[in-house]
C-alpha positions in Angstrom: 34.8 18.3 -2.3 33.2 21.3 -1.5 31.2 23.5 -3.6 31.9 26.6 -2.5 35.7 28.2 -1.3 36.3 29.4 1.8 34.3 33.0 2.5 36.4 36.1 2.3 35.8 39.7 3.2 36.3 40.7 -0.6 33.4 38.1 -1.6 30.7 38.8 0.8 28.0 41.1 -0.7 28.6 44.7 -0.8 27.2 46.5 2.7 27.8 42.8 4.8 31.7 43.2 5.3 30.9 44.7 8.9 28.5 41.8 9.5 31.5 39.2 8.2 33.8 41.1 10.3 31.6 40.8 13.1 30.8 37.0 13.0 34.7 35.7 11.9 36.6 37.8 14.0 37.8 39.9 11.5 38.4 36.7 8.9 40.4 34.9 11.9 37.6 32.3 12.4 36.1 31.8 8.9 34.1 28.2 9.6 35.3 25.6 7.1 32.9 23.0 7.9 28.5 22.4 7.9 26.4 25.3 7.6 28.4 27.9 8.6 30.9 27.4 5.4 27.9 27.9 3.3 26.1 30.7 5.6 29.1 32.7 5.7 29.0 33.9 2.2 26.0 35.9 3.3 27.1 37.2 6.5 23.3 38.9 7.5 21.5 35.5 6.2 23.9 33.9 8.9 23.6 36.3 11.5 20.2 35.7 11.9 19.9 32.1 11.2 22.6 32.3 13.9 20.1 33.6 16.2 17.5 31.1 15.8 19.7 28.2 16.0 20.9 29.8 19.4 17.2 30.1 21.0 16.3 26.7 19.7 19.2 25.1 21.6 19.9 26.9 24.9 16.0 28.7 25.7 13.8 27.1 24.3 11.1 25.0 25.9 12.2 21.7 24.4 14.0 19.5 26.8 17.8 18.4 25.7 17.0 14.9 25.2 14.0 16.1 23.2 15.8 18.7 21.2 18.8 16.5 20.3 16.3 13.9 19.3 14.4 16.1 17.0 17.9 16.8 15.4 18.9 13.5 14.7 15.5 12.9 12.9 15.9 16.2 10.7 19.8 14.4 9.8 18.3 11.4 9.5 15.6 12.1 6.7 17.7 14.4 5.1 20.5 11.9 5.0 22.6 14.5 6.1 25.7 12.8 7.5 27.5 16.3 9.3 24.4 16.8 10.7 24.0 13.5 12.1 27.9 13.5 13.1 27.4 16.5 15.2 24.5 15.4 17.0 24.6 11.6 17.3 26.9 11.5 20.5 25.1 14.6 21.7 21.9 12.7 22.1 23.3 9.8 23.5 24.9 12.2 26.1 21.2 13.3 26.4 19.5 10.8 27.4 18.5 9.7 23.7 19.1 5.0 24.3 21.9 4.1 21.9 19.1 1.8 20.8 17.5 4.3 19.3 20.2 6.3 18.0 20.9 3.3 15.7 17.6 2.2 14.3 17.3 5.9 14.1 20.5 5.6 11.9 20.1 2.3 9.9 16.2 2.9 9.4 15.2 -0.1 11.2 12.5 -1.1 13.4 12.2 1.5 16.4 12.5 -0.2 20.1 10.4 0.2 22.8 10.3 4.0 22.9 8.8 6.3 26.0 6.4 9.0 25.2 8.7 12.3 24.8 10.9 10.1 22.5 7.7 8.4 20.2 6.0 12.1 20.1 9.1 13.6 18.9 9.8 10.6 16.1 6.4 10.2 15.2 6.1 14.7 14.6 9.1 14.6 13.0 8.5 12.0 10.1 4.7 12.9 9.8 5.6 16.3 9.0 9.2 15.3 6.7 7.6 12.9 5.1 4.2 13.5 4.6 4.1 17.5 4.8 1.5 17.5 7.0 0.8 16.0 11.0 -2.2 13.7 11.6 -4.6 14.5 14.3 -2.8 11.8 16.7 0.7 13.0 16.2 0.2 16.5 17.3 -1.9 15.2 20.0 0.6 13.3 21.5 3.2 16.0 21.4 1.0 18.5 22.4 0.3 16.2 25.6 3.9 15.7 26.0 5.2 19.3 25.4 2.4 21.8 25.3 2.1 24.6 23.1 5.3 25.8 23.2 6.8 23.2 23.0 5.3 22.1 19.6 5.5 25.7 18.0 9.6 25.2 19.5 10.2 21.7 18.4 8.4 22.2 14.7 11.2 25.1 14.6 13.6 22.7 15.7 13.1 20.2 12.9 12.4 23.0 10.5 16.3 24.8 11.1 18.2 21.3 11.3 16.1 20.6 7.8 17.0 23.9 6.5 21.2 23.5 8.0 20.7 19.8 6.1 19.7 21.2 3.1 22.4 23.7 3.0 24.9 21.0 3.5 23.7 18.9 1.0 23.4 21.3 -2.0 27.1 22.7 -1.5 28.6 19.5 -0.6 30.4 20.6 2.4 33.2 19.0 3.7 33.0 15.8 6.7 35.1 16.6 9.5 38.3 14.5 9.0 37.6 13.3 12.7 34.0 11.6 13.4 33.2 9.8 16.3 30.1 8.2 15.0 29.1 5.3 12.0 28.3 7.0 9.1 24.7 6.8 7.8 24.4 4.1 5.4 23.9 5.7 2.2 20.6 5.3 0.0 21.1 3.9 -3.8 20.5 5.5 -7.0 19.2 8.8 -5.5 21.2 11.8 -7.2 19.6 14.3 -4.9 21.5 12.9 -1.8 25.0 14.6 -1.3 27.5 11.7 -0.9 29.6 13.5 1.9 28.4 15.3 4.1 28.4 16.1 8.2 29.1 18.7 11.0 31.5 21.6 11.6 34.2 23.1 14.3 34.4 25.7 16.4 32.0 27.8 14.3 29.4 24.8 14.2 29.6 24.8 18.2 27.7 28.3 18.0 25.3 26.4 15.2 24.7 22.8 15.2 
């Protein structure tokens, strides 16, 4: 169950109603999925955050198949299951092989993977796991993507991390309808949220 009610304009901080206004519809289309459900209750943090989220996905540099990707491996170490809901089928769509969508999924061993697909994977778990990128990994995406590219998909997997973590600390709400498995979940960590994925129409214009 979710941690947080739904957003009203009576809750919002004082000097944000316009901005809650603004990104609802007037409290017509208050999101009650994902990120948005949380962001909501600070209508300016989720204006901008909006923003990003919106560069990253349609003008960015990044390549679909490369941007979806990047997603999925944010979801996937943050064992956020909306995340990975939203974004699964998106990356098949993509381009992404279903091969690698489900070792991707069920953390097992990667197949055969092409060079735009290995620098993303390899960037993405260097940097979520280890906090840092070795010498090789941002060679190889820097070969693959360029400058821009890099600085774009680092931002990438930085915002999906950040929508993940919002998920997971107030327990939003799964969609009742999901089209993909769910990620198995990991044993005797507290820290994981134990449902969690990705929302509706509000989630369109953020996940």
């Amino acid at each position: 169950m979710a941690r947080l009610p739904a957003a009203t304009r009576s809750t919002v901080p004082a000097g944000q109603e316009a901005t809650f206004d603004e990104i609802t519809q007037n409290g017509t289309a208050v999101p009650p999925y994902g990120p948005g459900s949380v962001m909501v209750h600070v209508p300016e943090a989720s204006k901008h955050a909006t923003g990003l989220n919106q560069y990253l996905r349609n003008a960015s540099s990044v390549p679909l198949k490369s941007a979806e990707l990047a997603m999925l491996v944010a979801a996937r170490e943050m064992d956020c299951q909306h995340i990975w809901n939203a974004h699964a089928g998106s990356a098949r769509a993509a381009g992404v092989p279903d091969a690698v969508v489900d070792a991707l999924r069920d953390k097992k061993l990667l197949p055969e993977l092409s060079a735009d697909e290995s620098a993303v994977i390899n960037l993405g778990r260097e940097i979520l796991r280890n906090h840092q990128v070795s010498r090789g990994g941002y060679q190889s995406a820097l070969e693959v993507f360029g400058q821009q590219g890099v600085i774009e998909l680092t931002l990438i997997l930085g915002n999906y991390t950040m929508l993940g973590m919002l998920i997971n600390t107030f327990e939003t709400d799964l969609l009742p309808e999901r089209s993909e498995p769910r990620i198995p979940p990991r044993r005797g960590d507290p820290c994981v949220a134990p449902t969690t994925t990705v929302s509706l129409a509000f989630y369109e214009t953020l996940r």
